[in-house]
LOPA-835993 format. One record per residue (C-alpha): residue number from 1; x, y, z; residue in three letters. Coordinates in steps of 0.1 Angstrom, whole numbers, plus 5000, padded with zeros to 4 digits. Each point is the difference from the previous one (the first is absolute). Layout:
<rs>
{nr->NUM	X->X	Y->Y	Z->Z	rest->ALA}
...
</rs>
This chain:
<rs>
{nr->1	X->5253	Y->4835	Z->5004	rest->UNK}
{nr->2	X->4998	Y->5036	Z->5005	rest->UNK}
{nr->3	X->4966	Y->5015	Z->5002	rest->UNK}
{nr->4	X->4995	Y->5025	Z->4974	rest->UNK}
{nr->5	X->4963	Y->5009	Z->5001	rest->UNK}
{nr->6	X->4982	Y->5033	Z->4999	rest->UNK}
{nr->7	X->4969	Y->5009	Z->5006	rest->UNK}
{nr->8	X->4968	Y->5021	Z->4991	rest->UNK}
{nr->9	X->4997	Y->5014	Z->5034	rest->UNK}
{nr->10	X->5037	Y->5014	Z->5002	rest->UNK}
{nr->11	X->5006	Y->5029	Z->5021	rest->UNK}
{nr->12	X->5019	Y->5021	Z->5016	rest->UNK}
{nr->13	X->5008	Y->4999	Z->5037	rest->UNK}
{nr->14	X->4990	Y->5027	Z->5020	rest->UNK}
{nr->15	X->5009	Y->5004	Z->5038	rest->UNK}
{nr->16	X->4973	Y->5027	Z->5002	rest->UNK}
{nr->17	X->4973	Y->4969	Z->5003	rest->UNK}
{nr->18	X->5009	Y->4992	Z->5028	rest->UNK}
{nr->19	X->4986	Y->5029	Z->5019	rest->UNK}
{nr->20	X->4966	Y->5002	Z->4979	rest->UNK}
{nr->21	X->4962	Y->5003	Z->5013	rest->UNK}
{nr->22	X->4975	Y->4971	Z->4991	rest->UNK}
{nr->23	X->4965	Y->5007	Z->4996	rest->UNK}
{nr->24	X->4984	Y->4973	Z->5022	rest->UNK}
{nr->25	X->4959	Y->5009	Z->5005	rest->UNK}
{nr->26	X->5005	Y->5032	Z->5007	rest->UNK}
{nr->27	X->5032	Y->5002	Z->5021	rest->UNK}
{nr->28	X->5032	Y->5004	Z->4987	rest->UNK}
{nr->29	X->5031	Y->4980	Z->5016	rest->UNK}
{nr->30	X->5031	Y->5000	Z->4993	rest->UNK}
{nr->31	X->5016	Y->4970	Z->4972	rest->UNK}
{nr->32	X->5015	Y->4983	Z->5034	rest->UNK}
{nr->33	X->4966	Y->4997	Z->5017	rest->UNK}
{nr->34	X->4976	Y->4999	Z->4970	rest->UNK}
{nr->35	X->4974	Y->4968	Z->5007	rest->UNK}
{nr->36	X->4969	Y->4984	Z->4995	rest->UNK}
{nr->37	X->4981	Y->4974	Z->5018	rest->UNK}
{nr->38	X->5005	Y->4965	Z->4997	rest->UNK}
{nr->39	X->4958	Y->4997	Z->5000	rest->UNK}
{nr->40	X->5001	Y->5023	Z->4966	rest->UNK}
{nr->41	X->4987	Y->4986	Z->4966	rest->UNK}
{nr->42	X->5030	Y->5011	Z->4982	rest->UNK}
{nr->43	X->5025	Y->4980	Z->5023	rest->UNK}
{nr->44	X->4974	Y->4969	Z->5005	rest->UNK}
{nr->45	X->4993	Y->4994	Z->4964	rest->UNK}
{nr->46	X->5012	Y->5027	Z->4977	rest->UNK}
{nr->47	X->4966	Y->5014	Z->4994	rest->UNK}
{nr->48	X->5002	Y->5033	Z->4989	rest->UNK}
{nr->49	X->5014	Y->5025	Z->4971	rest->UNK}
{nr->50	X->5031	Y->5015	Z->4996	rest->UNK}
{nr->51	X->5017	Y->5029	Z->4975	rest->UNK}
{nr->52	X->5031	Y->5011	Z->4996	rest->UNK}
{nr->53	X->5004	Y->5038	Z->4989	rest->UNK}
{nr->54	X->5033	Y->5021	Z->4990	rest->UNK}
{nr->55	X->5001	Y->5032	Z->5015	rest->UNK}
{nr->56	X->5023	Y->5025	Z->4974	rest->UNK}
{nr->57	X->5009	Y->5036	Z->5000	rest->UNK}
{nr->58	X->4971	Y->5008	Z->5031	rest->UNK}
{nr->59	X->4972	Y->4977	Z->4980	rest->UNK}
{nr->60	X->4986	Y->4966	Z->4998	rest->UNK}
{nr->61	X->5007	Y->4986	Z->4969	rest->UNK}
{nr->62	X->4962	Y->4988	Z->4984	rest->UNK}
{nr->63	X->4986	Y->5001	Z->5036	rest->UNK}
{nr->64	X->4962	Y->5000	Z->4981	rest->UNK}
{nr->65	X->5008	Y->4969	Z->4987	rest->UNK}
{nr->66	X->5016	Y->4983	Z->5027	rest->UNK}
{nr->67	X->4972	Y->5010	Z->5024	rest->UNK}
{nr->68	X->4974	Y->4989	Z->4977	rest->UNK}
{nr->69	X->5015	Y->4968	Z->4993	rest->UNK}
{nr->70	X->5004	Y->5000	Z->5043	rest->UNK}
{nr->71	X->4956	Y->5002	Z->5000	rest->UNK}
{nr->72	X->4998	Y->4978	Z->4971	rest->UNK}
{nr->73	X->5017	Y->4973	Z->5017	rest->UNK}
{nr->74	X->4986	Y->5007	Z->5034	rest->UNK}
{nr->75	X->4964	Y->5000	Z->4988	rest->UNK}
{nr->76	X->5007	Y->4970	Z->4981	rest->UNK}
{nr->77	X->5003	Y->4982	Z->5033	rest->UNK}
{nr->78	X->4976	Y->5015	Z->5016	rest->UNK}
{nr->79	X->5025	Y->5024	Z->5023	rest->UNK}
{nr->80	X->4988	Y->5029	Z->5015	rest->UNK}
{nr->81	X->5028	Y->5024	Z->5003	rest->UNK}
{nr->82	X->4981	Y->5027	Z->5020	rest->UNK}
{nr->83	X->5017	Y->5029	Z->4984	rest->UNK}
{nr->84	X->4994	Y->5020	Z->4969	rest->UNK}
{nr->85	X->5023	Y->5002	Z->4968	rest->UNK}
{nr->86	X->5006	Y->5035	Z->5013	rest->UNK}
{nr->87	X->5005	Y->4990	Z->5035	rest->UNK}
{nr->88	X->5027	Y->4974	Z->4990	rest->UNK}
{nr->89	X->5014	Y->5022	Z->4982	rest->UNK}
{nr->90	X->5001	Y->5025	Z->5026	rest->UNK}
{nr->91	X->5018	Y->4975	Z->5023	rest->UNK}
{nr->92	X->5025	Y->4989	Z->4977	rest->UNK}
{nr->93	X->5014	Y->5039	Z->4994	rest->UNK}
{nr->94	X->4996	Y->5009	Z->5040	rest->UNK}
{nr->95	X->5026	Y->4972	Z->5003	rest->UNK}
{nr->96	X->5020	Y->5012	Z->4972	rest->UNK}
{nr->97	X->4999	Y->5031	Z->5021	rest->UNK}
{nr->98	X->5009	Y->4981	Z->5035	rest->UNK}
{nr->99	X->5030	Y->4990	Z->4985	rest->UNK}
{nr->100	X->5008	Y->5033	Z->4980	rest->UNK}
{nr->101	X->5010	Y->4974	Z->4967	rest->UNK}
{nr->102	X->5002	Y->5018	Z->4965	rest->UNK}
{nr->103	X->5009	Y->4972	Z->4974	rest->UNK}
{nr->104	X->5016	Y->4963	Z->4998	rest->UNK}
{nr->105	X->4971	Y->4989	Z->5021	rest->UNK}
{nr->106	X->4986	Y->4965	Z->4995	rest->UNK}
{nr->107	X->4968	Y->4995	Z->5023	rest->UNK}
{nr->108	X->4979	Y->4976	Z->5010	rest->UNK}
{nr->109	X->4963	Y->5002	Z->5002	rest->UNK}
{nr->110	X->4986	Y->4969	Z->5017	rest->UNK}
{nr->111	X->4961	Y->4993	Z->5008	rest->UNK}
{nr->112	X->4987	Y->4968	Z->5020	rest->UNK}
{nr->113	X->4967	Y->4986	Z->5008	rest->UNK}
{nr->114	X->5013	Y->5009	Z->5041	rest->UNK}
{nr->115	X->4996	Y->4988	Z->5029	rest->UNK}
{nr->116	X->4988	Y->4965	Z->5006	rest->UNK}
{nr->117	X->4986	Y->4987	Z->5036	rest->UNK}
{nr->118	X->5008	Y->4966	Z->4992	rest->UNK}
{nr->119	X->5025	Y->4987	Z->4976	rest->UNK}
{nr->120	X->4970	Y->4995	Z->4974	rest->UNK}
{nr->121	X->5004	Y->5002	Z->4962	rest->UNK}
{nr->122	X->4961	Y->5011	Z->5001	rest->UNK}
{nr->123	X->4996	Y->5037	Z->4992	rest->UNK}
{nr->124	X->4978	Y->4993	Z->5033	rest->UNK}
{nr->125	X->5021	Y->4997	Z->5023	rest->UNK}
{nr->126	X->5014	Y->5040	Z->4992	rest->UNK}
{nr->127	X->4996	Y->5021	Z->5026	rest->UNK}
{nr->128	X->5010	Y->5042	Z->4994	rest->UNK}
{nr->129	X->5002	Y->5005	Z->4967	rest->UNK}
{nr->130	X->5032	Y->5004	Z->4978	rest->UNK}
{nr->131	X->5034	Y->5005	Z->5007	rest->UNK}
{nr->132	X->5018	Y->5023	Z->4978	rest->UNK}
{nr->133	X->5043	Y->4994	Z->5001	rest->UNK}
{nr->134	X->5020	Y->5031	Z->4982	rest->UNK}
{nr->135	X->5038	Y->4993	Z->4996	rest->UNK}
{nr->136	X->5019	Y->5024	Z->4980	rest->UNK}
{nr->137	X->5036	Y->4999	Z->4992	rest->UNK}
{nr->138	X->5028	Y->5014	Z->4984	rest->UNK}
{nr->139	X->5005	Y->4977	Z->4974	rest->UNK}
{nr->140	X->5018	Y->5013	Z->4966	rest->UNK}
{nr->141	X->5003	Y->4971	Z->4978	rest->UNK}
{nr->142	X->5033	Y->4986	Z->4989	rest->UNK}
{nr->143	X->5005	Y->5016	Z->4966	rest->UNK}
{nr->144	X->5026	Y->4971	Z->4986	rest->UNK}
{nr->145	X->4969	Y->4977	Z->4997	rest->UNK}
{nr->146	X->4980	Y->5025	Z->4976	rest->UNK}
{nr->147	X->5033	Y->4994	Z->4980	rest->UNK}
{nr->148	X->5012	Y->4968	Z->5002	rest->UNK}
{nr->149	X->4969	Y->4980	Z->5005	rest->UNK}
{nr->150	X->4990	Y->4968	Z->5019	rest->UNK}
{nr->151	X->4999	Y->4960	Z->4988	rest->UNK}
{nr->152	X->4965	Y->4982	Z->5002	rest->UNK}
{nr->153	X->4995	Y->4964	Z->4997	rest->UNK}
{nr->154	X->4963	Y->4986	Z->4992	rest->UNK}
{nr->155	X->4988	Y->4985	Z->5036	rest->UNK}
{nr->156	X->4976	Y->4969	Z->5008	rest->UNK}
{nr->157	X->4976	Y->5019	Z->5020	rest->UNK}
{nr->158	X->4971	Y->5014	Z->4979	rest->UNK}
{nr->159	X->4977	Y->5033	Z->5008	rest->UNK}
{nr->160	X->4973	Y->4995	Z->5013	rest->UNK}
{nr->161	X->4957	Y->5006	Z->4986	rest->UNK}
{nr->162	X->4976	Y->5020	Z->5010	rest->UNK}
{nr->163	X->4982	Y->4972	Z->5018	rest->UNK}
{nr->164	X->5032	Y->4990	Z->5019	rest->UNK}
{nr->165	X->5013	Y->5033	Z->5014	rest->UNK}
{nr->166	X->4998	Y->5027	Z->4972	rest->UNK}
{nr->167	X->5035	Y->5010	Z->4992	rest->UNK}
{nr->168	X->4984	Y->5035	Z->4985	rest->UNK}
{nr->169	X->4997	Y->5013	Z->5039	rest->UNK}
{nr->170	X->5030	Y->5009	Z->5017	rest->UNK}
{nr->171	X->4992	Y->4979	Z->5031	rest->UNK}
{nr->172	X->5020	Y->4991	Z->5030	rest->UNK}
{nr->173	X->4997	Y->4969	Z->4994	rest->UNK}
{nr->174	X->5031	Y->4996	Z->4978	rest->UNK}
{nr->175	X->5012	Y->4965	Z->5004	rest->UNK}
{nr->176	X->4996	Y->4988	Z->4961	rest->UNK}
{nr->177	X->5029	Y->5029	Z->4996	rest->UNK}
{nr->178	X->5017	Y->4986	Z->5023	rest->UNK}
{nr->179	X->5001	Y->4966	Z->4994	rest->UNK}
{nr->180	X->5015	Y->5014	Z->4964	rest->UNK}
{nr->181	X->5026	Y->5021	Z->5016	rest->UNK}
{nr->182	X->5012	Y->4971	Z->5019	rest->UNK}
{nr->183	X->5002	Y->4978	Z->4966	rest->UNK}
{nr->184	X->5014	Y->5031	Z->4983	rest->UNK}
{nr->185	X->5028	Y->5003	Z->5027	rest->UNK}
{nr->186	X->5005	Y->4962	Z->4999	rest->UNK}
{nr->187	X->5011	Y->5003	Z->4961	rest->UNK}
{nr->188	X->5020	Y->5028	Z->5012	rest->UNK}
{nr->189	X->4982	Y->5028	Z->4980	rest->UNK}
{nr->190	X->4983	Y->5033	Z->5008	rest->UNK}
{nr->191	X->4968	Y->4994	Z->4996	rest->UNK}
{nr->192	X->4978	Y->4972	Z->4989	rest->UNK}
{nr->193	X->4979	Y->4998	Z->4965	rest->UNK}
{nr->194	X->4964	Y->4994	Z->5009	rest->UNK}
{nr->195	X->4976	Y->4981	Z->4977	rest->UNK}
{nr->196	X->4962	Y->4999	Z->5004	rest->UNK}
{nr->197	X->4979	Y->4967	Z->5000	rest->UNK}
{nr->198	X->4996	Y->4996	Z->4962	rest->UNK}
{nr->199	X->5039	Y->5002	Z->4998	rest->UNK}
{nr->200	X->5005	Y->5037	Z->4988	rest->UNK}
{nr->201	X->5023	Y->5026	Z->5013	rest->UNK}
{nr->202	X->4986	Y->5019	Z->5017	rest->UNK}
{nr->203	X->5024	Y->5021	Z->5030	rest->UNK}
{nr->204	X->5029	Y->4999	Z->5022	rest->UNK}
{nr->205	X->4999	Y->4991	Z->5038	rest->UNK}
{nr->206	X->5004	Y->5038	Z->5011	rest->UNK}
{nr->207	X->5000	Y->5017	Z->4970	rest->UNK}
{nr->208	X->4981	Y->5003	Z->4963	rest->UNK}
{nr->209	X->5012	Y->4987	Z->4968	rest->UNK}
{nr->210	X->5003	Y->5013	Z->4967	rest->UNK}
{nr->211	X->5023	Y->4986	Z->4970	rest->UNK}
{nr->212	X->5003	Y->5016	Z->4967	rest->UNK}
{nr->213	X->5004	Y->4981	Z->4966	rest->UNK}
{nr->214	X->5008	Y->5019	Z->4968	rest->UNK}
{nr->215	X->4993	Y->5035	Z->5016	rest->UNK}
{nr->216	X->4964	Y->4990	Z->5012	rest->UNK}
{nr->217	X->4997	Y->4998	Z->5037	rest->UNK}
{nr->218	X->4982	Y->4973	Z->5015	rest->UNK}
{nr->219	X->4980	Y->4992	Z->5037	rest->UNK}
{nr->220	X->4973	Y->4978	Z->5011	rest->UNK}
{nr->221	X->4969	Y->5010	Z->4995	rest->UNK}
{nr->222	X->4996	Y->5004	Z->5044	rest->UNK}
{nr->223	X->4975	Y->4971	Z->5011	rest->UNK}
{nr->224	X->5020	Y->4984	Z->5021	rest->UNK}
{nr->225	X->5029	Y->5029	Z->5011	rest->UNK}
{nr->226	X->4997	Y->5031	Z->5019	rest->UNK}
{nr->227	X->4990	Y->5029	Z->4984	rest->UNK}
{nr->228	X->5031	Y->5015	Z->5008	rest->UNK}
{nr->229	X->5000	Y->5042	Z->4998	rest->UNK}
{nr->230	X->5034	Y->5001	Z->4986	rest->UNK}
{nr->231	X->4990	Y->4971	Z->4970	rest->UNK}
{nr->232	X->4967	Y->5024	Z->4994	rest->UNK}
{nr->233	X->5019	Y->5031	Z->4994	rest->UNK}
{nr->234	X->5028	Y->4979	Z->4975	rest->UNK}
{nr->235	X->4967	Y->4991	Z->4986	rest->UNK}
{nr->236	X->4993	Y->5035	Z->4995	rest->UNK}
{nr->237	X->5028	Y->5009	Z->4990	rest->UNK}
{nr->238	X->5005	Y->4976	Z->4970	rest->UNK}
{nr->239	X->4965	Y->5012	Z->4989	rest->UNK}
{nr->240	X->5008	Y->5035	Z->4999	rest->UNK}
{nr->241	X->5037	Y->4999	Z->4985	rest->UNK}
{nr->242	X->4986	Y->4976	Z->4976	rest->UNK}
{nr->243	X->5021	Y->4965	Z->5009	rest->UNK}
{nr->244	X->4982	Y->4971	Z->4991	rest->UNK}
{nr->245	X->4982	Y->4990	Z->5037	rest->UNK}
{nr->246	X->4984	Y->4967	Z->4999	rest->UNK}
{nr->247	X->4985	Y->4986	Z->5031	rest->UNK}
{nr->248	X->4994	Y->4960	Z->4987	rest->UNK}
{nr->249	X->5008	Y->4965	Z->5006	rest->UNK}
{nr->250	X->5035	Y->4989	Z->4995	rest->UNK}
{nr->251	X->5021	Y->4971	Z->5014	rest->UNK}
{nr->252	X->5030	Y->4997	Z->5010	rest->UNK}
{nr->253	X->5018	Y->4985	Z->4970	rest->UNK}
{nr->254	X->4990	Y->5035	Z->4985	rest->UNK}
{nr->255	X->5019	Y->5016	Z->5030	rest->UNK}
{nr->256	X->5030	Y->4980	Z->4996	rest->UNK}
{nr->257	X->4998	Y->5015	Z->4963	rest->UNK}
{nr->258	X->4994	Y->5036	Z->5012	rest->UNK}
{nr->259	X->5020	Y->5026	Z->4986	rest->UNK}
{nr->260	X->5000	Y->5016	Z->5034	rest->UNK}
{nr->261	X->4980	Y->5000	Z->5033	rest->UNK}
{nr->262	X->4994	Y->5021	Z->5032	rest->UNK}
{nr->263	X->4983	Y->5001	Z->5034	rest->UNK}
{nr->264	X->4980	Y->5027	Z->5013	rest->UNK}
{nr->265	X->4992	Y->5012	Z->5042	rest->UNK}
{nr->266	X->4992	Y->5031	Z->5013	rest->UNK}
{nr->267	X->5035	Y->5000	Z->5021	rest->UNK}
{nr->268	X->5023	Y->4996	Z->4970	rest->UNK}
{nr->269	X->4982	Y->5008	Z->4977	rest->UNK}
{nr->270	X->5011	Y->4982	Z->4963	rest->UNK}
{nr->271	X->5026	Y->4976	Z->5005	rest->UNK}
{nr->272	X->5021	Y->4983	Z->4965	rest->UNK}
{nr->273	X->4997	Y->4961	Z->5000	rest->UNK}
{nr->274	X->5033	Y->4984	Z->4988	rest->UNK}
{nr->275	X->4991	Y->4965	Z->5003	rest->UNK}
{nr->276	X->4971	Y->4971	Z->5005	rest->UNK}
{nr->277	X->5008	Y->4966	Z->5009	rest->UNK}
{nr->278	X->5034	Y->5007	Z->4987	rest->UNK}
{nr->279	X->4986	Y->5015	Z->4968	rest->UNK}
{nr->280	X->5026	Y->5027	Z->4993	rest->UNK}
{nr->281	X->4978	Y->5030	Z->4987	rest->UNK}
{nr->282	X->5015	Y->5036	Z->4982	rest->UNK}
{nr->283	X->5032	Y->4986	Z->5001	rest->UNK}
{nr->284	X->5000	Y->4999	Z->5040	rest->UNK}
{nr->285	X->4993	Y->5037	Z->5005	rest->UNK}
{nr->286	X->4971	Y->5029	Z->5004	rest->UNK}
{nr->287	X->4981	Y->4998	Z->4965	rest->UNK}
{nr->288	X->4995	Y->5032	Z->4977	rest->UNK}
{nr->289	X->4969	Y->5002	Z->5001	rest->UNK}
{nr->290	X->4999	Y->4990	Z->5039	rest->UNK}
{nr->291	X->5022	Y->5030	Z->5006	rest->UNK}
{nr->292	X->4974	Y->5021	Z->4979	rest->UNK}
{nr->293	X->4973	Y->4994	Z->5024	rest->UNK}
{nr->294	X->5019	Y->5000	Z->5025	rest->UNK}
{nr->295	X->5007	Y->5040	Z->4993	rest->UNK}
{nr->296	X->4965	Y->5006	Z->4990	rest->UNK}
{nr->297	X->4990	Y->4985	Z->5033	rest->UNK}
{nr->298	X->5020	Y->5025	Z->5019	rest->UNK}
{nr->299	X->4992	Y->5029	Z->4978	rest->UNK}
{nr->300	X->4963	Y->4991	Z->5009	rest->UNK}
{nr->301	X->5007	Y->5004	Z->5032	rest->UNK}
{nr->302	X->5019	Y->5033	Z->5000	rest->UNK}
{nr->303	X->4972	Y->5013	Z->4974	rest->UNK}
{nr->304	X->4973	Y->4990	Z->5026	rest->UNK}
{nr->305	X->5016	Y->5010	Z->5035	rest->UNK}
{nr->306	X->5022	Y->5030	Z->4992	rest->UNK}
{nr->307	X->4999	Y->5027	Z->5027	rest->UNK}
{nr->308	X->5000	Y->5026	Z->4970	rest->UNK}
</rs>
């Protein structure tokens, strides 16, 4: 059976990667010899924070928030990064520079615990402080899936509490998404449809989710999905163009009864869902009022980071 599966993280290939400077703790190899040691947290046992940031037009796209949600998390597990806001920030355009990249630029911003002396899981055992990891790359997202959309199906593995692993930090440790990419790629879908323990809807594996049902829009009310930057700003958005935005419980029988429903991520933005568990919604295609916020999201955008 022919695989015909898309996905949120579609992009465009671009040979120019492969001759790109990585920011590894203050040096900055080439793609080809980029590494870390095998004795770092991150590697060991996924202990640390991550973001990914767009880089548009010679600007980061909501770097204040991304950076703030990069503390946030950090603090939250008691990292010390060892750099300022400002300092990060500093280091994230100087490699901008390096590489003399102007827009299409997906990079990574990657924090761990560092190096361990033993292979320990006690914050102990750390020896040196953090290790800060910068990748950027030119990544332009693939365009046909902001159009055509993606399928979800509803998967077995649940998201996780605050007293487990809180999914609200954007950790390393990323194995309940996972775990639910696997299933969703097993029911050969694009992503998977995550509930939370008491059964409600709550995000995608990768990605947030938002359905719409008689023109009102509709997302989890965030306790158990990460506050995603893009899903804050559609949140934003439907409060200022007055759309009906309600962050609340639903299940996934109201899904499958959705008029429409989207995904949001900071790579691709707002991405039309055209089916759940083989639920066809808006007639298999990009809803209206999808579309709308869609074009208010990118107006947003070019309001906020024109170069006039």
């Amino acid at each position: 059976m022919a695989n015909n599966k898309r996905s949120t993280h579609s992009y465009i290939s671009d040979s120019r990667n492969d001759k790109i400077l990585i920011y590894v703790n203050g040096e900055y190899p080439k793609r080809s010899d980029a590494k870390i040691s095998v004795f770092d947290s991150g590697f060991l046992l996924g202990d640390g924070v991550w973001e990914g940031i767009r880089y548009h037009q010679d600007t980061f796209i909501f770097l204040s928030e991304h950076i703030d949600r990069l503390y946030d998390g950090a603090d939250a597990l008691s990292i010390d990064i060892g750099f300022s806001k400002e300092e990060i920030c500093n280091l994230l355009d100087s490699l901008i520079k390096r590489n003399n990249m102007s827009s299409d630029v997906h990079v990574r911003l990657i924090v761990t615990r560092g190096l361990k002396k033993t292979p320990y899981q006690h914050p102990n055992a750390n020896i040196n402080g953090s290790s800060i990891v910068i990748i950027p790359e030119y990544k332009k997202a693939d365009k046909k899936v902001n159009e055509s959309g993606i399928r979800l199906a509803t998967v077995d593995t649940i998201r996780s509490t605050k007293q487990i692993l809180d999914p609200r930090i954007n950790s390393l440790s990323k194995l309940n998404c996972i775990l639910a990419c696997i299933e969703a790629d097993n029911l050969n879908v694009d992503e998977g449809l995550m509930l939370d323990i008491n059964g409600y809807v709550s995000t995608c594996n990768s990605t947030n989710f938002f359905m719409i049902k008689d023109n009102k829009v509709f997302t989890s009310h965030g306790e158990y999905c990460l506050n995603g930057v893009t899903r804050g700003k559609v949140i934003e958005i439907c409060q200022k163009e007055k759309f009906s935005i309600n962050q609340v419980d639903f299940t996934i029988d109201d899904v499958h009864n959705a008029d429409e429903a989207f995904v949001t991520g900071t790579f691709a933005g707002i991405i039309p869902v055209i089916s759940i568990d083989n639920h066809q919604l808006s007639g298999g295609k990009r809803g209206d009022v999808t579309q709308k916020l869609q074009l208010m999201y990118q107006d947003l955008i070019a309001k906020e980071y024109s170069k006039d």
